[in-house]
C-alpha positions, 0 to 999 in steps of 0.5 A, a space after each residue: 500500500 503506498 501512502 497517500 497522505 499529504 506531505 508536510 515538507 520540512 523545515 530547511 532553516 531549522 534542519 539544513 542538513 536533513 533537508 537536503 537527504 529525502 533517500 540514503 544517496 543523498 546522505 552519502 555526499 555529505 563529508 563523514 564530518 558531517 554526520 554528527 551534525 546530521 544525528 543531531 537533527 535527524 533526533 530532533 526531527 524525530 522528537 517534533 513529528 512523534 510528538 505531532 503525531 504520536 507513535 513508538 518513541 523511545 526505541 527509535 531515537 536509541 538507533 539514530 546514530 546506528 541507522 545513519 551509520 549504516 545508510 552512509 557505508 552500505 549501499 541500501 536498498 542493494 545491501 539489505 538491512 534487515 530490522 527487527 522490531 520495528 519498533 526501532 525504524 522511524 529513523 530508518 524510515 526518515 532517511 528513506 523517502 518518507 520524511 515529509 509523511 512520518 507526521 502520517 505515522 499509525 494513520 489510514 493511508 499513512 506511514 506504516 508503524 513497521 516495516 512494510 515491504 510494499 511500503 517501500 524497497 528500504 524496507 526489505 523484510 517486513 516485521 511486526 514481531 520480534 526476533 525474525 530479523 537473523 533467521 530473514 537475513 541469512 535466507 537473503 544471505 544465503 539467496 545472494 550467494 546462491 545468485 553470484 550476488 556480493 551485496 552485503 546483509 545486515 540484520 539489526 536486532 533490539 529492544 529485547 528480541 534476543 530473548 526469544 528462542 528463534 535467534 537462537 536458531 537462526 544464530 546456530 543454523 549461520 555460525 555452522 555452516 560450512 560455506 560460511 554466510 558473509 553476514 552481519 548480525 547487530 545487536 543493539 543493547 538497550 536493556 529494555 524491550 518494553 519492559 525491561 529486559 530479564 532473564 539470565 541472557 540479559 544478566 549476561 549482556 550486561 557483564 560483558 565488556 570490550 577488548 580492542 586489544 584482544 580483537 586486533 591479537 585475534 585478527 593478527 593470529 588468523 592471519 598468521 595460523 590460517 582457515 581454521 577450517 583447514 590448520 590444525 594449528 589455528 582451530 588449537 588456537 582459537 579454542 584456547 583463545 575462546 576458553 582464555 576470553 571467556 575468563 574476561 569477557 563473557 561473549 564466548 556464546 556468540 563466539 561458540 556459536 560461530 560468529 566473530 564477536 566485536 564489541 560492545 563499543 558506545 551505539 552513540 559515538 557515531 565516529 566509534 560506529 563508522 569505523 568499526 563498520 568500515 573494518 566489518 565490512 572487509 571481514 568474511 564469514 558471520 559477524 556479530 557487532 553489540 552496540 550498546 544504546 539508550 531508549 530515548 536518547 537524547 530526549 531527557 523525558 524520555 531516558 527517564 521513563 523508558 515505558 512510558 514513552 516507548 509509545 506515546 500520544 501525541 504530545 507537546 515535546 517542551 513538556 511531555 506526556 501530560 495526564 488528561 484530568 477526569 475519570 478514564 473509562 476503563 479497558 478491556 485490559 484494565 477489567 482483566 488487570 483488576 480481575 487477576 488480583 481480586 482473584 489471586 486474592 481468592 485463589 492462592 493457586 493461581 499464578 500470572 504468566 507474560 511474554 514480555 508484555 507486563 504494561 501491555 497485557 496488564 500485569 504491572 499491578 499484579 507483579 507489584 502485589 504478588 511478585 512470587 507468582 508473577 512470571 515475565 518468561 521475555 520474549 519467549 511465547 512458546 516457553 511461556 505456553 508450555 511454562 504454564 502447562 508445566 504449573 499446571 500438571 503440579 495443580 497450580 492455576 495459570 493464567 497465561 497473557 497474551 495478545 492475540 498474535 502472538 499466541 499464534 507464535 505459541 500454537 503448537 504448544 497450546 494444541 499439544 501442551 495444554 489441550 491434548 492433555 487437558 490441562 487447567 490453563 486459562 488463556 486471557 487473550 488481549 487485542 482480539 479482532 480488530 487492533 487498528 494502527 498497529 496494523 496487520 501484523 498485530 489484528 487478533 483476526 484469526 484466533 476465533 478461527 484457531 481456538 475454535 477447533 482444538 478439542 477440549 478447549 472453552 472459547 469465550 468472547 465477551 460483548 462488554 466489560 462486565 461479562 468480560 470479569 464474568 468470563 475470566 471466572 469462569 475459565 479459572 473456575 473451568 477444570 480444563 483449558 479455556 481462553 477469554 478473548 477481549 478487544 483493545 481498548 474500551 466497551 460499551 461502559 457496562 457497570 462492572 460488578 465486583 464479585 467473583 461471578 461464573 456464568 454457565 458453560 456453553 449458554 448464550 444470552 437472549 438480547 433482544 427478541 424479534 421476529 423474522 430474522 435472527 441476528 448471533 453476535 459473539 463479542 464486541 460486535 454485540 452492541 452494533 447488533 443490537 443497535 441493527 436489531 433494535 432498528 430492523 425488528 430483528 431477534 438479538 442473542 449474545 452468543 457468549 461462547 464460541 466453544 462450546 456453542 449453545 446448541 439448545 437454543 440455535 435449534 429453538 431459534 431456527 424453527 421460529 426464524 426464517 434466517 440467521 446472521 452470525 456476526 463476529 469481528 473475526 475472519 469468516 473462514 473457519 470463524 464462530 458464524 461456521 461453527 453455527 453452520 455446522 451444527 445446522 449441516 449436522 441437525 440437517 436443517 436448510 436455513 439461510 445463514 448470512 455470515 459478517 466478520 473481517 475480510 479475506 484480507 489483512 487490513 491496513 493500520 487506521 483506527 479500530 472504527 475506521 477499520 470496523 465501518 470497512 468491514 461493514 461491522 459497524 450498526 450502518 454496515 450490518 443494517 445494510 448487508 442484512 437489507 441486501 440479503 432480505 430486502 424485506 425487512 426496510 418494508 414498512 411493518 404493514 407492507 411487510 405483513 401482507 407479503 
């Protein structure tokens, strides 16, 4: 998708340098002198359009002086750089033709918060997830090579995405090849990922230190031994100079792993960056470079506070994030944040598991109250499933959160771990259906569809934010695996009452009832239904339950009702509204069925409303569809008597 937003075109008084680079060839005339100049202004330009337009934050102005770095020395888009949490790539997307659009960042029509390969030819891999980058960039390494090709691959891995397992893999797969990749892997230490980091490799990281001296000895001893594929002499050595670095400087990992190792030296010191780079750049083989950077460098607010403003709205830079006066309507999120401690309060068994997401999922009240049974596993969703179905096999209660996309990352686990053995797991499902800016790789659009089909499952999704307190009871309650999926943002503003309730499994609610046609609603699609049914005469029932649906009443509604509309914010193909015409198919009943959800398609990023309304989601677009399918209905009641 290109952006089409207009253009807002820089300031050329305040930044004439920046001014005059709108792709990396511009920036490649100006002298190496220079480039100091331009990370200062590429900073302070930063700083002016997120706080215009809001946005991530705090990542991006930690890499400027790495993303100007390697777009003067590699010859982009030839020479791929590969980003990895795109949270980092503001900069980057700057410096590459979308300068006078960055204000347009998260907007419908506008920049793309991540990399987007259909956005631009800079953006050669596109990520929404963490720790893809090494595993994309040696498949181009390998490709190039394959082809004859001698551009250089770039892979830049942050904010916390060295945690998860799959850069190990690909770190494995790169440093045992025999015709080993020319590839470079950067790691740029921040100490965070949204949260801070945690977990013994970041321990780690953190006691490493540089050697200038023992990099240049080993230089010198390769030169001097051999391939030490080929000396006998050379792979001695090596190993004993592994084992002798390992006593002081513990970057032996990376190095066993088959990487040469450099660093850490300062991400800031751009003069430190280029350098290094320049001499990287003549080496062979896989190479891994750690940088070690500041989350909101340069932006005194934000180095202080590095989760609150790792994202952020729009906001004055002279003063910061600023708290709006009044009472807030609360969350989905909130509502499952309140319901976890009142209910570990009540059940001393239960335990609180995230993948890195503890201010997102909503976990930071918990972790302060019950710090021994809160569990941040890092970026590791796969661990963090299999984790909870390990406590659960000792009569433990788990409650794994998660957003939606990212427990598809974790689905073997949850299919194999959790529901083949049957295992009490509850799954608190965050960012289900549709997200909006962030875009399609963070639309919880297909788990309905995924969850639906495991067996032993209990699939609930709640049309408000009371219901939402209700289900999650009921799937601690629930002796088996069972998953609460809930919306981002805010509901219909139900009163929330403050007891434990259960509601019972696998029956729905009567909403509203009518004649004619039959209007099954799961979720946050409720309240647009009702408003269709309320206008069209039309019967309403909250379906609640996904799995198991609430056979009873499908079969009693389909003998007094000539049709039925499922309606789901979820894609059609495999999603709730299929389960209902299934059950139809298996009783042998022939009843018209309209099925809306989510398109065919993965939407681009703009506001949840906007995007609902493209769906035909909204109460307008379900009163249309409904009158296309039965014409009938936009009768007036007398008419419709007669015929």
């Amino acid at each position: 998708m290109a952006v089409s937003v207009p253009s807002v075109p820089i300031d050329g008084a305040r930044y004439p340098r920046l001014s005059r680079i709108q792709y990396p060839a511009d920036l490649r005339r100006f002298d190496e002198s220079e480039l100091r100049a331009v990370a200062d202004e590429l900073r302070a330009y930063l700083i002016e359009c997120v706080g215009r337009s809001g946005g991530h934050f705090g990542a991006g102005l930690g890499v400027i002086e790495l993303t100007v770095a390697l777009h003067y020395l590699y010859d982009t888009p030839n020479d791929r750089l590969v980003w990895d949490v795109g949270h980092q790539t503001y900069p980057h997307k700057i410096l590459t033709g979308r300068r006078d659009v960055i204000h347009s960042v998260k907007q419908k029509d506008g920049v793309a918060p991540f990399p987007k390969r259909e956005e631009s030819e800079y953006d050669t891999f596109g990520v929404g997830h963490s720790s893809t980058s090494i595993s994309a960039a040696l498949g181009m390494a390998i490709a190039a090579a394959r082809a004859g090709s001698d551009r250089r691959v770039v892979a830049v891995i942050g904010d916390g995405a060295m945690t998860a397992g799959m850069a190990y893999e690909a770190l494995n797969h790169a440093g045992g090849m025999d015709d080993e990749p020319n590839l470079l892997v950067i790691l740029n230490d921040n100490q965070m990922s949204i949260s801070e980091n945690v977990g013994g490799l970041t321990k780690m990281l953190g006691r490493m230190t540089g050697s200038r001296t023992l990099n240049a000895l080993r230089e010198g001893g390769k030169k001097l031994l051999g391939d030490k594929r080929t000396s006998k002499s050379a792979r001695f050595v090596r190993r004993w100079e592994e084992h002798w670095k390992g006593m002081f400087v513990p970057s032996t990992l990376f190095e066993e792993m088959g990487f040469h190792y450099t660093g850490p030296i300062d991400g800031h010191d751009i003069g430190a960056l280029v350098s290094t780079l320049k001499l990287l750049k003549t080496m062979k083989g896989p190479q891994l470079l750690h940088v070690m950077t500041t989350k909101g460098k340069g932006y005194d607010l934000a180095e202080g506070d590095q989760i609150g403003y790792h994202a952020v709205s729009p906001f004055d830079p002279e003063k910061g994030l600023v708290s709006k006066p009044g009472a807030k309507k609360p969350t989905y999120t909130d509502i499952f944040s309140d319901w976890l401690c009142d209910m570990a309060a009540a059940d001393p068994l239960l335990l609180g598991i995230t993948p890195a997401m503890r201010e997102g999922s909503g976990l930071v009240r918990f972790s302060k109250e019950y710090p021994d049974r809160y569990f941040d596993v890092a970026i590791a969703e796969q661990h963090a499933v299999t984790l909870a179905a390990g406590m659960a096999c000792e009569g433990a209660k788990p409650v794994v959160a998660i957003y939606s996309t990212f427990l598809q990352r974790a689905y073997d686990q949850l299919v194999h771990d959790v529901a083949t053995q049957n295992l009490d797991v509850l799954f608190a499902i965050d960012r289900g259906g549709v997200v909006g800016p962030d875009g399609a790789t963070h639309a919880g659009n297909l788990d309905l569809s995924f969850l639906r089909c495991v067996p032993n499952m209990v699939v609930m999704a709640p049309a408000d934010e009371n219901e939402c307190r209700q289900m999650l009871t009921t799937g601690h309650r629930y002796a088996g695996p069972a998953a609460v999926r809930y919306p981002r943002g805010t509901g219909p503003g139900v009163a929330i009452t403050p007891t434990l309730d259960a509601l019972p499994i696998g029956k729905a609610e009567l909403r509203r009832n009518g004649a004619g046609i039959a209007l099954l609603a799961f979720g946050a699609i409720v309240p647009a239904a009702e408003q269709a049914g309320e206008a069209l005469g039309l019967t309403v029932v909250n379906m609640r339950f996904v799995r198991p649906l609430d056979r009873a009443l499908i079969l009693e509604l389909a003998k007094t009702h000539e049709g039925f509309v499922t309606l789901e914010d979820n894609v059609v193909a495999g999603g709730a509204g299929s389960g209902v015409a299934e059950l139809l198919a298996a009783e042998g009943i022939a009843l018209p069925i309209l099925h809306l959800g989510l398109p065919d398609a993965f939407q681009h990023h703009a506001s949840r409303e906007q995007l609902l309304a493209e769906a035909g989601l909204d109460a307008d677009g379900i009163r249309a569809a409904v009158l296309n399918r039965w014409p009938a209905l936009g009768e007036a009641p007398a008419t419709r008597a007669t015929a």
